[in-house]
N, C-alpha and C positions, 0 to 999 in steps of 0.2 A: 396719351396720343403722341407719337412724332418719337417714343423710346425703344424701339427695337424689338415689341412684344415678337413677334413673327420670324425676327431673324434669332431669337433665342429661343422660342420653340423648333423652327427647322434645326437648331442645333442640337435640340432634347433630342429630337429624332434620329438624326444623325448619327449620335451618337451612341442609342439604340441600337442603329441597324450595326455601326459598327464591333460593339459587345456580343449582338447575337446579329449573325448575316442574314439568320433565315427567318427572323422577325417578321413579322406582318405590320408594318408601319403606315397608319396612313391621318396626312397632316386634312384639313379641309377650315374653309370659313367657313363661320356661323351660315352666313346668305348660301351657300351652296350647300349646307346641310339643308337647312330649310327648304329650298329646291326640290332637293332629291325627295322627301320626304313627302310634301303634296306631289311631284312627280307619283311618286310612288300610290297615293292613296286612289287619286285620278285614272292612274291605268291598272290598278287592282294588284300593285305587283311588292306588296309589301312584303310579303315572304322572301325575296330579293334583298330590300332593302335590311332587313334581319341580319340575312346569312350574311352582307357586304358589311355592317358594324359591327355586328356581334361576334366573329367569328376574327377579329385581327386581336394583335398582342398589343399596341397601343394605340389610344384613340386620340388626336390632338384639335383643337378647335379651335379658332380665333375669332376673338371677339364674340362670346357666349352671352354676351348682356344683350343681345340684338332679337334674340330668340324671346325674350322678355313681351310677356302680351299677345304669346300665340300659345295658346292653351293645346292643340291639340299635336303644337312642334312639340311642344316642352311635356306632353304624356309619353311621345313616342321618346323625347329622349332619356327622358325618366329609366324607360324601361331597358332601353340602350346602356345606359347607366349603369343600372343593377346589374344586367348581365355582364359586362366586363370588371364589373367591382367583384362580384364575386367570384367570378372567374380566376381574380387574382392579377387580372392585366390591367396593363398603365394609363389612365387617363389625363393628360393634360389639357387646361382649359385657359383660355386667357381673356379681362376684360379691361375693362378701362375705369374699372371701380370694384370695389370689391364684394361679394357675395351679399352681405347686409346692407348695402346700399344699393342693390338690384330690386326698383320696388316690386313688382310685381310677380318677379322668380316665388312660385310654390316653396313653402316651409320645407315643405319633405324633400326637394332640392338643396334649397339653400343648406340645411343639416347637412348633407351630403357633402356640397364644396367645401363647408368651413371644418369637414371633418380631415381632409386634407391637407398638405402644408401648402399655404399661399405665401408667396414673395412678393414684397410690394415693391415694385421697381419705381425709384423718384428719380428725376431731373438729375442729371448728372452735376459735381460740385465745379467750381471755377478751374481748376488741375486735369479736370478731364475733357469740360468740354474746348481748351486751351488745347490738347493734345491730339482731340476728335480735326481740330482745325488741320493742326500740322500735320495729322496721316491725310486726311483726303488733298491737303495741297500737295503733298507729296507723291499721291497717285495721280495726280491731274498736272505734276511736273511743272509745277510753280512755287515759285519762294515768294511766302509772305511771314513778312520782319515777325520779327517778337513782339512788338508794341503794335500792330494791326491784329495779330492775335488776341494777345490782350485785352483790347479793344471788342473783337467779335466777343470776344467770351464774358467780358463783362454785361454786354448791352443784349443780347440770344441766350436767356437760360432754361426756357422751358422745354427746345426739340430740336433734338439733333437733325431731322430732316432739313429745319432752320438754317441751323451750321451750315450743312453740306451745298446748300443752296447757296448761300451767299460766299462761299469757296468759287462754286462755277462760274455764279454773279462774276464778282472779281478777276475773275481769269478771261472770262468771255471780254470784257471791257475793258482788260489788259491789252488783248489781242485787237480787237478792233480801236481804240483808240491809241494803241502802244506807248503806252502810259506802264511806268512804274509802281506796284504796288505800294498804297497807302496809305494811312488814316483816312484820309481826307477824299481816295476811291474806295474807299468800305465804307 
C-alpha cells in the first residue's frame, strides 16, 4: 500500500497505447469491475459486459485481491481471463500480496496468476525515499536542507504517500507560521 501500484500500471498502459496507438487499453479497479459485473447480471445485459472485456488488447486491474470471496465475480472473471489469455492479449493485475497469499482466490486462478511474471514491489531503500523528498519539495517550490531529509527518510519507510504528505505538511506550516524549514518543524 502507499507504493505506486496504479501509477506504474497507468504507465504499463501507457506505454502500450504508445507502442501500438490503436490498442484497446482499458485500466479499471477491482470495485468497479465488480460493479459492472453485478450491474451487468441485474439488468440481463452480460452479453455487453463480454464484448466490453473480452474484446480489448490489454486488461489492467487494480487491486484484484478485493474480488476474493465473491465467487460469482471471480467465475465471470475466470472466464474473462481465458478469453484474453488466449487470445494472446495482455493482462495486468495488481494486489497487495501476492497470488498465494490470496486465501480464498480459486486454485484454477491462482495457477493462472503465478503462471505469469509478478514483480514484488517493496518499500523503497533510504537513497530513494531521500530523493522522493527532494523531487516533491522541488515541485511544491520549497527547500528543505539535506539533514531534514535525512531525517524524513530515516523515520517514513513504508509509503511514499507518507513522504509526500509530510512535504505539504512542512510547506503549509512554512507558510502559515513563516518559519524556516527544520528538524525540529518536521
Amino acid at each position: 500500500v502507499g507504493l505506486g501500484k496504479p501509477h506504474l500500471m497507468h504507465a504499463i498502459g501507457n506505454q502500450i497505447k504508445k507502442n501500438k496507438p490503436d490498442a484497446k487499453v482499458l485500466y479499471i479497479s477491482s470495485e468497479k469491475f465488480l460493479n459492472e459485473i453485478v450491474t451487468s447480471i441485474e439488468k440481463r445485459t452480460m452479453e455487453n459486459f463480454k464484448n466490453k472485456y473480452r474484446k480489448i488488447d490489454c486488461l489492467i486491474i487494480d487491486d484484484i485481491q478485493f474480488l476474493e470471496k465473491r465467487e460469482r465475480t471471480l467465475e465471470e472473471f475466470f472466464h474473462t481471463f481465458n478469453a484474453l489469455y488466449e487470445a494472446k492479449k495482455q493482462i495486468v493485475l495488481s494486489s497487495d500480496r501476492p497470488p498465494k497469499e490470496i486465501q480464498s482466490l480459486v486454485d484454477r486462478l491462482r495457477n493462472r496468476f503465478e503462471s505469469g511474471l509478478i514483480a514484488d514491489i517493496q518499500p523503497p531503500d533510504f537513497e530513494t525515499r531521500s530523493a522522493i523528498i527532494k523531487r516533491k519539495a522541488e515541485l511544491l517550490e520549497i527547500d528543505v536542507p539535506d539533514d531534514v531529509c535525512e531525517y524524513i527518510a530515516t523515520k517514513l519507510k513504508a509509503n511514499i504517500r507518507q513522504l509526500e504528505g509530510v512535504v505539504k505538511k512542512m510547506k503549509a506550516k512554512s507558510l502559515l507560521y513563516g518559519e524556516k524549514i527544520s528538524i525540529n518543524s518536521a
